[in-house]
DRENTORKOL-3810 file (N, C-alpha, C; in nm, 4 decimals):
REM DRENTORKOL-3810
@n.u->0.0822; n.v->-0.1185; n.w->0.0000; ca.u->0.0000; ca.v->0.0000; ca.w->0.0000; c.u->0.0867; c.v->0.1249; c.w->0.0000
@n.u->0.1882; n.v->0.1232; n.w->0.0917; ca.u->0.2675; ca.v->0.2289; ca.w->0.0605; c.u->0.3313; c.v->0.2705; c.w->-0.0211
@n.u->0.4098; n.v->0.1493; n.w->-0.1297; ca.u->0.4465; ca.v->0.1350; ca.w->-0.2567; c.u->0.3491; c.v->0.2780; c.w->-0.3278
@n.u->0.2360; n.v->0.2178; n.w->-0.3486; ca.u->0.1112; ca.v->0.2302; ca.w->-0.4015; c.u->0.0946; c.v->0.4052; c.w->-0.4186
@n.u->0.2104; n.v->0.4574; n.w->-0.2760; ca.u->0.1689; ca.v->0.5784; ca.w->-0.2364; c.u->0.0418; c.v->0.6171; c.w->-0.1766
@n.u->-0.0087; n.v->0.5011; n.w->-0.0801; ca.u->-0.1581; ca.v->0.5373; ca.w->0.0145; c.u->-0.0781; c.v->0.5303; c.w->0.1244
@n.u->-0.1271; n.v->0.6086; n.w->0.2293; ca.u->-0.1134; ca.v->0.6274; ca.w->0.3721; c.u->-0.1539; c.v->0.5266; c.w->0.4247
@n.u->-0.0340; n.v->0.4775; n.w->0.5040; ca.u->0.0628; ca.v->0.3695; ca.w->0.6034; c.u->0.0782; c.v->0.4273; c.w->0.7543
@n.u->0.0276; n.v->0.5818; n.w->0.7818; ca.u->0.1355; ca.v->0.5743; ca.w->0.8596; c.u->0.1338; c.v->0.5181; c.w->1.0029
@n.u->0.2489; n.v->0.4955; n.w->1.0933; ca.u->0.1879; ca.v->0.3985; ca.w->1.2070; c.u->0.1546; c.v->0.2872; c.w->1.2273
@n.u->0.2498; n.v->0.2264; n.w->1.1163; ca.u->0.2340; ca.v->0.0565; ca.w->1.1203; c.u->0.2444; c.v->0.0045; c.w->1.2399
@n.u->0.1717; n.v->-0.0969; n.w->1.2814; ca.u->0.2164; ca.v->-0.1505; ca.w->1.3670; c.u->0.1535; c.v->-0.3067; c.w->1.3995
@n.u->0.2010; n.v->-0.4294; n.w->1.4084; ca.u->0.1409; ca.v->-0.5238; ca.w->1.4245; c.u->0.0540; c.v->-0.5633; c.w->1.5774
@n.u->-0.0606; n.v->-0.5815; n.w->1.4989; ca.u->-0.1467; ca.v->-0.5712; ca.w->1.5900; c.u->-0.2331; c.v->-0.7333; c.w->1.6317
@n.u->-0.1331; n.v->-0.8218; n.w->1.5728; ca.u->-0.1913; ca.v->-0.9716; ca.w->1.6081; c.u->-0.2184; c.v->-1.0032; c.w->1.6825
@n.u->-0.1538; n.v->-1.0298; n.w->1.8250; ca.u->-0.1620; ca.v->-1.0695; ca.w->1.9154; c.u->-0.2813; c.v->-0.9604; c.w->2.0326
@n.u->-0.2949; n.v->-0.8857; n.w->1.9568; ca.u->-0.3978; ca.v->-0.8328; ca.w->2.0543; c.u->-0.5285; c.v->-0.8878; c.w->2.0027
@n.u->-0.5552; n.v->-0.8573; n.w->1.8259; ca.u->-0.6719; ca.v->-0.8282; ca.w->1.7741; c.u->-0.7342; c.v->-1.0109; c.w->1.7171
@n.u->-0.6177; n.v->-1.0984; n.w->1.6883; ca.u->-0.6396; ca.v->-1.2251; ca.w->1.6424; c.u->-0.7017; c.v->-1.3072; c.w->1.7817
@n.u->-0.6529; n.v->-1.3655; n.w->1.8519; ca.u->-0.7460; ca.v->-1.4116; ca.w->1.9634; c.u->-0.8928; c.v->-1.4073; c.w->1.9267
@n.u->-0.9489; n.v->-1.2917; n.w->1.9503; ca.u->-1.0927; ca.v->-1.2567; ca.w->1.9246; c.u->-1.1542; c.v->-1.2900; c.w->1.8376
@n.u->-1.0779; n.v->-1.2743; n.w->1.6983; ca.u->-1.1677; ca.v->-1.3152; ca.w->1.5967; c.u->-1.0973; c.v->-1.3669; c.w->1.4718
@n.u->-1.0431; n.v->-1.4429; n.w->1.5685; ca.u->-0.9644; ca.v->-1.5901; ca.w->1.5151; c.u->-0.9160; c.v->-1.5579; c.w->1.3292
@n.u->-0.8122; n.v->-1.3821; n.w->1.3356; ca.u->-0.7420; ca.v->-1.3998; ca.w->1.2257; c.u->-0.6040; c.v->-1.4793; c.w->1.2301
@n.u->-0.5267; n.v->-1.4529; n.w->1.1664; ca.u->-0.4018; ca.v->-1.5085; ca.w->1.1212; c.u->-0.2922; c.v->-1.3584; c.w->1.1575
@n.u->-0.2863; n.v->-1.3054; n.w->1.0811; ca.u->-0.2140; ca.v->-1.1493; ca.w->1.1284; c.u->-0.3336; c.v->-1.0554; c.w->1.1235
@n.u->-0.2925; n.v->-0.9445; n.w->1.1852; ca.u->-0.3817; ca.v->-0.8313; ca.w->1.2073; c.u->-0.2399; c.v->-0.6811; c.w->1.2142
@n.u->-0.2206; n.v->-0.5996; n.w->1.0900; ca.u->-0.1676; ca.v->-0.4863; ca.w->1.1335; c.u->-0.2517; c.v->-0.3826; c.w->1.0296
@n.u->-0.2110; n.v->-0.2419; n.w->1.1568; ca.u->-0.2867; ca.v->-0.1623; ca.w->1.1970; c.u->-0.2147; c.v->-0.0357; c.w->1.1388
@n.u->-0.2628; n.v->0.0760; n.w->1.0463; ca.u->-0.2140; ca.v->0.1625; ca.w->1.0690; c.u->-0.3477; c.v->0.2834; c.w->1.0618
@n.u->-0.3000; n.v->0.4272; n.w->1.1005; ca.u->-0.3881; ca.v->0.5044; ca.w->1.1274; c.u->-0.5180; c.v->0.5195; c.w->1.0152
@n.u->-0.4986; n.v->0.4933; n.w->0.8717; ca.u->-0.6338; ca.v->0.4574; ca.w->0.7932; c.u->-0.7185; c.v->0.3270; c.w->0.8045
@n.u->-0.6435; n.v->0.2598; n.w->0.8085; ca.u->-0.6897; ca.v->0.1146; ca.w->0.7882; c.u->-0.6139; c.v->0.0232; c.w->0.8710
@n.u->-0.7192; n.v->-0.1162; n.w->0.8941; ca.u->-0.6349; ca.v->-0.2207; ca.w->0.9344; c.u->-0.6315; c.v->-0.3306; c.w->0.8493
@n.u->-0.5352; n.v->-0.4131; n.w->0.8107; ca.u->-0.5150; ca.v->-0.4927; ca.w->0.7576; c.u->-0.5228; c.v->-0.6641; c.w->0.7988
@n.u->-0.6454; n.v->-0.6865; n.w->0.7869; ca.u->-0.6876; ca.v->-0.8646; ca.w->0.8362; c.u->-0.6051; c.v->-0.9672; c.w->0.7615
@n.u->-0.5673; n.v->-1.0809; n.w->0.8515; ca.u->-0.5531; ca.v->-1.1446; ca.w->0.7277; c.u->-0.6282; c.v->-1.3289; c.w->0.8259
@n.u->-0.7146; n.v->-1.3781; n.w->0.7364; ca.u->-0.7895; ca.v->-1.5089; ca.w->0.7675; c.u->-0.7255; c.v->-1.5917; c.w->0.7161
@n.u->-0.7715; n.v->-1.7298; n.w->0.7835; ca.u->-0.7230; ca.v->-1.8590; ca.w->0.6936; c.u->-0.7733; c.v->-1.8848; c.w->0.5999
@n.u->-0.9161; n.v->-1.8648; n.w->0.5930; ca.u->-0.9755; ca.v->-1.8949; ca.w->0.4570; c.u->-1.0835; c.v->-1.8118; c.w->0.4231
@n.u->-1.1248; n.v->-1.7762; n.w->0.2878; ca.u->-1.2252; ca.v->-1.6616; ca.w->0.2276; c.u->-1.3331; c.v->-1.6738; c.w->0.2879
@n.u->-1.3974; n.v->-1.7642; n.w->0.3474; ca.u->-1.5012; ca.v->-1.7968; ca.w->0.4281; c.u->-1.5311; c.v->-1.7297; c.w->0.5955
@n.u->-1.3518; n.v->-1.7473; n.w->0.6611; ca.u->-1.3577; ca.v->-1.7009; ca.w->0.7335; c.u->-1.3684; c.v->-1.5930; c.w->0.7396
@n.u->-1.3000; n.v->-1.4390; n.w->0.6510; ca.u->-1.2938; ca.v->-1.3750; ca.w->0.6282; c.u->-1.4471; c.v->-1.3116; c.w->0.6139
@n.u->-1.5145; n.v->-1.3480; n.w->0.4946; ca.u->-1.6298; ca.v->-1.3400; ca.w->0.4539; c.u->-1.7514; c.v->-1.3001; c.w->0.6070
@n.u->-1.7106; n.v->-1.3956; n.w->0.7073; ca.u->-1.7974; ca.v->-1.4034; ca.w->0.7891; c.u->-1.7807; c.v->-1.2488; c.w->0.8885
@n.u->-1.6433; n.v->-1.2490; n.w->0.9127; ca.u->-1.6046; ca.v->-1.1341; ca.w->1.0002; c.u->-1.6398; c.v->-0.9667; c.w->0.8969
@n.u->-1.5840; n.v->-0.9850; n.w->0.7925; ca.u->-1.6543; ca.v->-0.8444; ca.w->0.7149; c.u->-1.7733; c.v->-0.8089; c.w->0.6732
@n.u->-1.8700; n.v->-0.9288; n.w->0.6903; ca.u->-2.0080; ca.v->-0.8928; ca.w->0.7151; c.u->-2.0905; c.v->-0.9036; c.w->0.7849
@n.u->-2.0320; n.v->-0.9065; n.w->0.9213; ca.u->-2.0702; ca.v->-0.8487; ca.w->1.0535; c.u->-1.9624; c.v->-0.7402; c.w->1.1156
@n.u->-1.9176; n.v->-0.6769; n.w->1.0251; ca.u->-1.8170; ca.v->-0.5801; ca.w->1.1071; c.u->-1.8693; c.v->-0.4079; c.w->0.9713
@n.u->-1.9020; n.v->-0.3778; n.w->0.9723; ca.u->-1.9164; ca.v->-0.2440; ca.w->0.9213; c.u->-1.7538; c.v->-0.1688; c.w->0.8563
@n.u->-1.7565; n.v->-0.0782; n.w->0.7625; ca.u->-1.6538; ca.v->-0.0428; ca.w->0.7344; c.u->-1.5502; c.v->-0.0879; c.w->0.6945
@n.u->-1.5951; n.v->-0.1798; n.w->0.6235; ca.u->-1.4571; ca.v->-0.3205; ca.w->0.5855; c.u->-1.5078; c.v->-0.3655; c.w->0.4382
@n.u->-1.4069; n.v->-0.3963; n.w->0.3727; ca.u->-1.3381; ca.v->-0.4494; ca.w->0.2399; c.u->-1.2956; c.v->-0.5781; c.w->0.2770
@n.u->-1.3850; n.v->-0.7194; n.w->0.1880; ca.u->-1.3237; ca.v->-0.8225; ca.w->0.2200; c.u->-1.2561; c.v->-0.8709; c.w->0.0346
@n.u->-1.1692; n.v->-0.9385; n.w->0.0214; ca.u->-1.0929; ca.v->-0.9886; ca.w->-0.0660; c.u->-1.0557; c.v->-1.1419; c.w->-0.0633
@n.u->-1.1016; n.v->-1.2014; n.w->-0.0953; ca.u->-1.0455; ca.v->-1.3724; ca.w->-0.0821; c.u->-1.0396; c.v->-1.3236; c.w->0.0659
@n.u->-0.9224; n.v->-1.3699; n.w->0.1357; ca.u->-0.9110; ca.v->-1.3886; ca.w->0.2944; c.u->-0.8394; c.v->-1.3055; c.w->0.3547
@n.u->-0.8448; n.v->-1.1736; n.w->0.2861; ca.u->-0.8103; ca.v->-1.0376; ca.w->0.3837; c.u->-0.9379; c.v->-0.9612; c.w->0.3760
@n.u->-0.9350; n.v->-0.8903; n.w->0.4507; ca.u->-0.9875; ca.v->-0.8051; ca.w->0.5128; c.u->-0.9434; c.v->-0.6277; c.w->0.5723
@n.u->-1.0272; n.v->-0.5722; n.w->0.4929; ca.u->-0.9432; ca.v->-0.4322; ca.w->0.5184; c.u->-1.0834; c.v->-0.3547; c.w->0.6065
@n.u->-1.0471; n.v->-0.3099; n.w->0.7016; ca.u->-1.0840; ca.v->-0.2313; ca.w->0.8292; c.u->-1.1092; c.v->-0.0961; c.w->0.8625
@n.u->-1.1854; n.v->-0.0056; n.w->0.7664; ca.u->-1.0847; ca.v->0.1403; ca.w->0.7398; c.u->-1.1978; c.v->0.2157; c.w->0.8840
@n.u->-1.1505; n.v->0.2895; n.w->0.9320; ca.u->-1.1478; ca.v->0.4323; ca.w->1.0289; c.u->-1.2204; c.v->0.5128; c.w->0.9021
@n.u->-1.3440; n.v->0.5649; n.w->0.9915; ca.u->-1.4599; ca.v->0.6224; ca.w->0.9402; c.u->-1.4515; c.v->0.7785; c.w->0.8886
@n.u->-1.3132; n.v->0.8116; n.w->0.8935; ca.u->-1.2774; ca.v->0.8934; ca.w->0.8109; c.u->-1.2157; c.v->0.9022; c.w->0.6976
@n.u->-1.2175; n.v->0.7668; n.w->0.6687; ca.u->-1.1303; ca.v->0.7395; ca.w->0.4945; c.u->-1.2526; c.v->0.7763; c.w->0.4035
@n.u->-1.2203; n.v->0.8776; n.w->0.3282; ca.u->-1.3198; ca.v->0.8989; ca.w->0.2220; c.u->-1.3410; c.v->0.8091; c.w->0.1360
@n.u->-1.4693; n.v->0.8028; n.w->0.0639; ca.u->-1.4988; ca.v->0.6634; ca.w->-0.0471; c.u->-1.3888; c.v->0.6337; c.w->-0.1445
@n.u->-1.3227; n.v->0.7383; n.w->-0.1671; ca.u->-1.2570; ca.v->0.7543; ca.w->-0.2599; c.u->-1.0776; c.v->0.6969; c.w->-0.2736
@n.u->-1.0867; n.v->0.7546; n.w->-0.1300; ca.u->-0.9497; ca.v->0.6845; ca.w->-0.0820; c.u->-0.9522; c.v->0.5321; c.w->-0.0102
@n.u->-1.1007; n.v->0.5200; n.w->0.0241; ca.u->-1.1299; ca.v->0.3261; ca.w->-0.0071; c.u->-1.1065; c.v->0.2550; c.w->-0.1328
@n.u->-1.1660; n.v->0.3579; n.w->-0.2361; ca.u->-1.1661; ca.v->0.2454; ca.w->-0.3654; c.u->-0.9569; c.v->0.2775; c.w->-0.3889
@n.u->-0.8701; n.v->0.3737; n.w->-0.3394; ca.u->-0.7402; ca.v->0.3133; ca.w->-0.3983; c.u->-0.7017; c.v->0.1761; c.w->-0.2938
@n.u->-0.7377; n.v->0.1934; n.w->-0.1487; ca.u->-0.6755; ca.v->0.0762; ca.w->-0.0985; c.u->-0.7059; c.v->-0.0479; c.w->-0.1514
@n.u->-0.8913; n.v->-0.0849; n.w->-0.1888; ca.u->-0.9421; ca.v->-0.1867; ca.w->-0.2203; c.u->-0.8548; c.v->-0.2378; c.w->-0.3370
@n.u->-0.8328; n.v->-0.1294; n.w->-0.4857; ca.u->-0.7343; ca.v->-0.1808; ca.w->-0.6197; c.u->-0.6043; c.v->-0.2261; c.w->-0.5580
@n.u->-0.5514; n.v->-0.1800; n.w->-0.4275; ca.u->-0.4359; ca.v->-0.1806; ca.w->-0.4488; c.u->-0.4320; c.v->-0.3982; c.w->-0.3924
@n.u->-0.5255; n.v->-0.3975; n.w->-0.3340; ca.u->-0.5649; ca.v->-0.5304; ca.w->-0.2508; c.u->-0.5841; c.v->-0.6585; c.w->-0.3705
@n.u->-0.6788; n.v->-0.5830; n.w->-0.4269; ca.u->-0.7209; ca.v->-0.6996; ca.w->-0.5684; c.u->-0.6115; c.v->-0.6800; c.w->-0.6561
@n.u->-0.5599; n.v->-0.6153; n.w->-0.6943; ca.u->-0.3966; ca.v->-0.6418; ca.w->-0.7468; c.u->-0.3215; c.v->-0.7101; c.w->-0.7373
@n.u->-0.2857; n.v->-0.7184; n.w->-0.6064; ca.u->-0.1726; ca.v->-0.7972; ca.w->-0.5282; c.u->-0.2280; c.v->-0.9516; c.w->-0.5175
@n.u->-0.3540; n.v->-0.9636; n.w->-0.5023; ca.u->-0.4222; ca.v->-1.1069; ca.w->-0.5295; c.u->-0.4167; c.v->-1.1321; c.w->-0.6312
@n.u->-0.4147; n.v->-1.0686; n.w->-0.7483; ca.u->-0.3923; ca.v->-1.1719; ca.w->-0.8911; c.u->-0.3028; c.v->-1.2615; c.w->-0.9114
END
């Protein structure tokens, strides 16, 4: 994403706090968005449509802070389905 030139800033891995709960795989965090990652599209699937404000992709999951404009959702979302091809 940063590549990408989208705002990163404040990385920080946030697994061990945020996975427990809702049984991801990694979880990091920066001040736009958080970055999920599930074992499988299913799992994924289940947590981004009971969680509001989220982008699911095969078995990530993106998390964004209710101040990311629509606009600056749709670059994180391309930059997500990209990297999955």
């Amino acid at each position: 994403m940063g590549a990408a030139g989208l705002a990163v800033a404040n990385q920080q891995d946030v697994s061990k706090q945020k996975c427990p709960d809702i049984k991801c795989l990694e979880a990091v965090e920066t001040d736009p968005v958080t970055v999920l990652v599930f074992s499988t599209t299913g799992a994924a699937e289940g947590y981004a449509g009971a969680t509001p404000g989220t982008f699911q992709a095969m078995n990530i999951v993106l998390q964004f802070v209710p101040s990311v404009s629509a606009k600056d959702r749709g670059a994180y979302e391309q930059v997500v389905n990209r990297a999955l091809m």
